[in-house]
N, C-alpha and C positions, 0 to 999 in steps of 0.2 A: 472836483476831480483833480488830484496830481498828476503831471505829466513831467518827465524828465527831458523831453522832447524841446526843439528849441521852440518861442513862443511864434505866434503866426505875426507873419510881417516883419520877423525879424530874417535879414539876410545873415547865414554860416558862414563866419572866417574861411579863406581859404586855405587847404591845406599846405601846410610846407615840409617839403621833402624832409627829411631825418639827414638827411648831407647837411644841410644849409641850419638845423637849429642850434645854435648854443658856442658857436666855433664862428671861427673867421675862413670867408669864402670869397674869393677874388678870384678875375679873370684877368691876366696880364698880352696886352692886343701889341705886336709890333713887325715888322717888316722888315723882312729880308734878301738879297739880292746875290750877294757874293755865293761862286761855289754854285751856280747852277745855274752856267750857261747862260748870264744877264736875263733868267727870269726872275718875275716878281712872286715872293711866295708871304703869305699872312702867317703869322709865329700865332697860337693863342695859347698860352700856357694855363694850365686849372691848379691853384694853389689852393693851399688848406685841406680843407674835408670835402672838397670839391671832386679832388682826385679821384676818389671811389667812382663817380660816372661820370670821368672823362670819354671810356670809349662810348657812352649812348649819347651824351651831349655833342663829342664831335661827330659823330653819327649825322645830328640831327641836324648843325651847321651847315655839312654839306651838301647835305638836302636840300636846305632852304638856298644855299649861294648859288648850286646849282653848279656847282666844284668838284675838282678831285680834289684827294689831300692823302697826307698819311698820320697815325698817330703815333710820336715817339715817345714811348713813358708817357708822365705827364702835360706831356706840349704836344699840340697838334699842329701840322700844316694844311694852307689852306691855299688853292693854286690861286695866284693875279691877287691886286690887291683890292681885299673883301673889310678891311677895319671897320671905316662907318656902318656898313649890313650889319657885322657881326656885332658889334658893341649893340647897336637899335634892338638888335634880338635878345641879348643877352638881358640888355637892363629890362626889356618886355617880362620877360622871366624872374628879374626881382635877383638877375646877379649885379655885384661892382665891379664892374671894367677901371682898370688902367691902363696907362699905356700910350704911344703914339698913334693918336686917333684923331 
């Protein structure tokens, strides 16, 4: 019997997002102070073909820091300083963080 099916005991590659095939996808992590009242605010800019789901990824940032933030274009802010969280999440996800971290 043919089956097109994957064979038994093999584990399915996981799927990767259509943002992130074929293109260059970077996260740029850095920190900001000036201009808002000596708070500390997290910059995480989505370069590339990243762009397309910057607003559900910083979405989901927030969530997880447990922050506010806003999203401007393609930079997001993130309130206090969240770099090491957000870099740990990001690269869990299979993006490349730079940046001051």
């Amino acid at each position: 019997v043919y089956s097109t099916g994957p064979t038994p005991g093999s584990t399915p590659e996981p799927e990767v997002p259509a943002s992130r095939r074929g293109g260059a996808t970077e996260v740029v992590l850095s920190l900001e102070k000036a201009g808002r009242g000596g708070k500390t605010v997290t910059i995480v800019e989505f370069r590339g073909r990243l762009a397309d789901e910057a607003k559900s990824l910083h979405k989901e940032l927030k969530t997880k820091c447990g922050t506010g933030g806003k999203l401007k274009g393609e930079a997001g802010e993130l309130q206090g300083d969240q770099r090491a969280y957000v870099k740990e999440l990001l690269e869990q996800k299979g993006y490349r963080v730079r940046g001051m971290v």
